[in-house]
C-alpha positions as CSV (number, residue, x, y, z in Angstrom):
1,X,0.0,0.0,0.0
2,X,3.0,2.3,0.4
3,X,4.2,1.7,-3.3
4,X,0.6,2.6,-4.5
5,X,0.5,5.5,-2.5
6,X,3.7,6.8,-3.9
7,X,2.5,5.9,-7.1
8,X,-0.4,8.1,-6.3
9,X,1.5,10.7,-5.3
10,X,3.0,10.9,-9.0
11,X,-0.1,10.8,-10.7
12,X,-1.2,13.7,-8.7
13,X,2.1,15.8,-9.3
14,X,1.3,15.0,-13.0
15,X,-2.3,15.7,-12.9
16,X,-2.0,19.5,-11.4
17,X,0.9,20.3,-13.6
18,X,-1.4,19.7,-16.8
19,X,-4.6,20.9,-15.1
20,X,-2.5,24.6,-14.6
21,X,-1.2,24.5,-17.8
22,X,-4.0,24.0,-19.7
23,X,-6.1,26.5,-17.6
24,X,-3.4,28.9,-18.1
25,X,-3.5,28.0,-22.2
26,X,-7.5,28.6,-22.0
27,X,-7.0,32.1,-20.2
28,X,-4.7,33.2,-22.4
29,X,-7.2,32.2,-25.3
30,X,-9.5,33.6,-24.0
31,X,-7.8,37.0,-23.4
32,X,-5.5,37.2,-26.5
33,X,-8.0,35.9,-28.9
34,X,-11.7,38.0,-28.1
35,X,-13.2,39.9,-30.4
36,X,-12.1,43.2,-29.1
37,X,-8.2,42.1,-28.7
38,X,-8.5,40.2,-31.9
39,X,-10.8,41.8,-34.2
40,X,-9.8,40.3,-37.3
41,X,-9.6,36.3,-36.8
42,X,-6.5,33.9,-38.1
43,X,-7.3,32.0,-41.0
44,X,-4.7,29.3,-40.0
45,X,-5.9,25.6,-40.5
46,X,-3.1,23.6,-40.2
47,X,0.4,24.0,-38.1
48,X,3.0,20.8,-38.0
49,X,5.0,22.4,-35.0
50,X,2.0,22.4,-33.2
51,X,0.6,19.4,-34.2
52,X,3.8,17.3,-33.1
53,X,3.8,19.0,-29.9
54,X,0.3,17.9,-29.0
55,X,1.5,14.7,-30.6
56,X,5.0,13.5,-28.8
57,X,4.7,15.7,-25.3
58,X,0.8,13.5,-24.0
59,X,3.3,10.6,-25.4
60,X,6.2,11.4,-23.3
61,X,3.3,12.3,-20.3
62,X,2.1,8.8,-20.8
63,X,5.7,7.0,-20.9
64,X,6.6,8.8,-17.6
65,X,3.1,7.4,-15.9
66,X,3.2,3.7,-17.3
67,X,7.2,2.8,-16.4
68,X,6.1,3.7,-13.1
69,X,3.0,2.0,-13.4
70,X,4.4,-1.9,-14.4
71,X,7.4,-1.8,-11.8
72,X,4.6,-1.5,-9.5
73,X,2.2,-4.1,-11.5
74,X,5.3,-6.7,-11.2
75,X,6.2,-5.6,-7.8
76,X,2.6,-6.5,-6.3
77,X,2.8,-9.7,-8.3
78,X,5.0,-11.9,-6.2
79,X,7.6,-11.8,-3.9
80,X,10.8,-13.8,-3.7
81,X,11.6,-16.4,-0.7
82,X,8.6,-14.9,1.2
83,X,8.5,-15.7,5.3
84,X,5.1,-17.4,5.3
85,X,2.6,-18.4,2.9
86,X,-0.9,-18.3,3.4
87,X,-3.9,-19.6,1.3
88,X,-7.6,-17.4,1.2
89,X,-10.4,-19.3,-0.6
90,X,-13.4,-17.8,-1.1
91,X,-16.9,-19.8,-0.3
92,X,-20.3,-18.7,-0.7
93,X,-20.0,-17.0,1.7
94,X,-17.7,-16.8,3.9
95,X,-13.4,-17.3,3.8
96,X,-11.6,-20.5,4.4
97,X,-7.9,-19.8,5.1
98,X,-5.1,-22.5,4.8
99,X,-1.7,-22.7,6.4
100,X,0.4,-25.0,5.2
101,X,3.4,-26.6,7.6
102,X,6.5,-24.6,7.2
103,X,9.3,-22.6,9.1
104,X,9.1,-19.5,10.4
105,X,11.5,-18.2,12.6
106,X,13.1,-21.4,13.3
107,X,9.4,-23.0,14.5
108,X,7.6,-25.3,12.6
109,X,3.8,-23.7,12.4
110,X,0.9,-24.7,10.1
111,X,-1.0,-27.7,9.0
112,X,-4.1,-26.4,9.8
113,X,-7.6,-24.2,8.4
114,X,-10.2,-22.8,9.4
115,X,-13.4,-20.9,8.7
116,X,-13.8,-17.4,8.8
117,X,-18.1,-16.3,8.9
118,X,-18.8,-12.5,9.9
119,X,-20.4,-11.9,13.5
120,X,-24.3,-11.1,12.8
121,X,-25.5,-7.7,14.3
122,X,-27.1,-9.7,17.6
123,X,-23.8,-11.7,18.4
124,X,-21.5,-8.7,18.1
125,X,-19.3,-7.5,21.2
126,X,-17.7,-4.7,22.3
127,X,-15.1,-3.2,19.8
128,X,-16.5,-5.6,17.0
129,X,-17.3,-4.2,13.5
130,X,-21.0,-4.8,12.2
131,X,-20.8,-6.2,8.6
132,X,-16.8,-6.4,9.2
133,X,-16.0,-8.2,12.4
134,X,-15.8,-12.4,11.9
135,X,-15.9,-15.7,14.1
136,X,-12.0,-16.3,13.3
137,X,-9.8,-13.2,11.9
138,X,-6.7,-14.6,10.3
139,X,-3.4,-13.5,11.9
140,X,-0.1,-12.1,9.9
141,X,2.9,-11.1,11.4
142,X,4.7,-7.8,11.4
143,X,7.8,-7.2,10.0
144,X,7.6,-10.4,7.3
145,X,7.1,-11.1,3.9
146,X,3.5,-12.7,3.8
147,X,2.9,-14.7,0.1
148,X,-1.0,-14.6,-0.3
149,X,-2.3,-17.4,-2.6
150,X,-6.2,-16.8,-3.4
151,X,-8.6,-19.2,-5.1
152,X,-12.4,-20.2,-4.8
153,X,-14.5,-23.2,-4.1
154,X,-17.4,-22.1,-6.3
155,X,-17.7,-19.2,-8.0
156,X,-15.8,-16.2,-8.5
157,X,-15.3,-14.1,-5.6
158,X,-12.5,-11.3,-4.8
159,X,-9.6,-11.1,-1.9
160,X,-10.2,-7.4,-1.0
161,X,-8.1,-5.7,2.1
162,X,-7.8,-1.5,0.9
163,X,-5.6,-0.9,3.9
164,X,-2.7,-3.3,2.4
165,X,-3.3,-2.4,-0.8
166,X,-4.4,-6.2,-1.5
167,X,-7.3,-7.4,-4.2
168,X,-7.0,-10.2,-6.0
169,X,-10.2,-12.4,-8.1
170,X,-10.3,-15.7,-6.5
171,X,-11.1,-17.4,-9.3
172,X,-12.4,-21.6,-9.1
173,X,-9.3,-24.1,-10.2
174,X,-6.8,-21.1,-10.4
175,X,-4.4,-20.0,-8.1
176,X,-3.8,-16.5,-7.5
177,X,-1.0,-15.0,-6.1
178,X,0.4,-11.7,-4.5
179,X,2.0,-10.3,-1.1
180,X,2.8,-8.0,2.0
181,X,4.1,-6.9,4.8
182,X,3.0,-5.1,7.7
183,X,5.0,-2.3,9.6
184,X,6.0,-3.5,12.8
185,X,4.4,-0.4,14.4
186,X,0.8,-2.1,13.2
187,X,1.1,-4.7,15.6
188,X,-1.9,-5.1,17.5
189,X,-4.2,-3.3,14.4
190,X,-6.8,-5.1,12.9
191,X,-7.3,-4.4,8.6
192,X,-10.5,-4.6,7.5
193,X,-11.6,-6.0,4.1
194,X,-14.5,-7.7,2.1
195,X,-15.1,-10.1,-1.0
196,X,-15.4,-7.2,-3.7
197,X,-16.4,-9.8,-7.2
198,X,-20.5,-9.9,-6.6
199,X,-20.8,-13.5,-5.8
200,X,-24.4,-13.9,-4.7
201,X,-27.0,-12.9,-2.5
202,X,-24.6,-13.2,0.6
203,X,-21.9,-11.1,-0.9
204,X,-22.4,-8.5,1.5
205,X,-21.6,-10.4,4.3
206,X,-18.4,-12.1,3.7
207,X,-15.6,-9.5,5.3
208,X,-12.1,-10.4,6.0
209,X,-10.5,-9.2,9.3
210,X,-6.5,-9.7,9.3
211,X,-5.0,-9.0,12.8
212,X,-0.9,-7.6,12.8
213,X,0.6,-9.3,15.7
214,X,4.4,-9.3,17.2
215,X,6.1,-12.5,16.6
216,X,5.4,-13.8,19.9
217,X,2.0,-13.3,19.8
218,X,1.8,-15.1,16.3
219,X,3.5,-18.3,17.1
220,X,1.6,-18.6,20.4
221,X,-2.1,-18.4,17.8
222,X,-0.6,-20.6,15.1
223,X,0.3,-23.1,17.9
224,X,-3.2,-22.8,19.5
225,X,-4.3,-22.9,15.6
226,X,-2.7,-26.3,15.1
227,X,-5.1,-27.7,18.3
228,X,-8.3,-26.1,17.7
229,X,-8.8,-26.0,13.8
230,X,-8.8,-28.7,11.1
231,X,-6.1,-30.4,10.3
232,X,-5.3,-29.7,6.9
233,X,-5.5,-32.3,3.9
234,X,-2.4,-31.3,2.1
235,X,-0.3,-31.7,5.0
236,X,2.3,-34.7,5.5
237,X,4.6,-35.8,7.3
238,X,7.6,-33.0,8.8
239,X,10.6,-32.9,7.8
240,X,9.6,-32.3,3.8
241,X,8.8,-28.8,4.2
242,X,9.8,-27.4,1.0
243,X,8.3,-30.3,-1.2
244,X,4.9,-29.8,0.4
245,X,4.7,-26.2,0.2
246,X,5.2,-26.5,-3.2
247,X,2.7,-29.1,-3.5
248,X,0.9,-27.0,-1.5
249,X,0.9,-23.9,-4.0
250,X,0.1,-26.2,-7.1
């Protein structure tokens, strides 16, 4: 979200440089070219100096917005040797996550999924979101690089979290992929985000909650994850880490 803010940033440099000069090109139009300051009009219909100005300069304008623009495309795309890997699938309606076993700092966490249904309005408690809050927020670490795979169980639905700067169709039989990291001085924050591909009559009430927590506080819920939620089907047997994480990501 940082990158796309920059990004931003640009556009909007760009964007009130052209706005002035073209409001300054219309007043002096207007001005140097009325009937009273002009009372005999040009009869010029055609000027090549002119012409390739308009031309090459909106071509240059667009050259310096689009490099820009696809270093940021492929630096959204995917990230190398990423710390963890997590896997949102979309369900009508509601998110399943999946962690798969793997390593993170020098623990062995994973193997397990769960569920993730928004709180209706009559269960919600104090400090819980209406429409946003859920049963089971998924937890990411600070400070590390988090590989998001997204796919769907049934139809096409859409991995939306504004705050990150994350959204992604989760599309049936394909895997999607992209990636983040949080600031370390987010732990503790909760990002709010929602399924933004219309999916059906319950795609209003299929949020996503992410919760930043401190490395401690992230082992101890994947360790409490691995008792309390399903066992997941991909997993095998320890000590093949890297095989089944890529197994996992096929």
């Amino acid at each position: 979200m940082t990158e796309i803010a920059k990004f931003h940033e640009l556009l909007l440099y760009v964007i009130v440089i052209i706005t002035l000069f073209v409001t300054a090109l219309l007043a002096y139009v207007v001005v140097r070219y009325s009937r009273r300051a002009n009372p005999k009009p040009s009869r010029t219909t055609h000027n090549s100096t002119i012409e390739v100005i308009w031309t090459v300069v909106p071509v240059l304008i667009l050259l310096l917005i689009a490099i820009p623009s696809f270093k940021l495309l492929y630096f959204a795309d995917r990230v190398e040797n990423p710390d963890i890997t997590i896997k949102a699938v979309g369900r009508q309606w509601y998110w399943r996550y999946e962690i798969p076993e793997q390593d993170y700092k020098g623990q062995r966490i994973g193997g397990f999924a769960f569920d993730s249904y928004m709180v209706p309005t009559a269960d919600l408690k104090p400090g819980q979101l209406r429409l946003l809050s859920v049963d089971n927020p998924l937890a990411l670490p600070v400070d590390a690089k988090v590989q998001v795979l997204v796919t769907a169980g049934d139809v096409l639905h859409n991995f939306a979290m504004p705050s990150l700067g994350l959204k992604l169709d989760a599309v049936p039989g394909r895997l999607n992929e992209t990636w983040t990291l949080i600031y370390p001085e987010f732990a503790g924050t909760a990002f709010y985000g929602q399924c933004s591909e219309l999916c059906g009559n319950g795609h209003a009430y299929m949020p996503i909650e992410i919760r930043a927590m401190d490395d401690a506080s992230f082992l101890a819920w994947a360790a409490k994850g691995k008792e309390n939620y399903e066992p997941l089907e991909t997993a095998a047997t320890s000590g093949d880490g890297p095989q089944r994480l890529a197994a996992f990501k096929q």
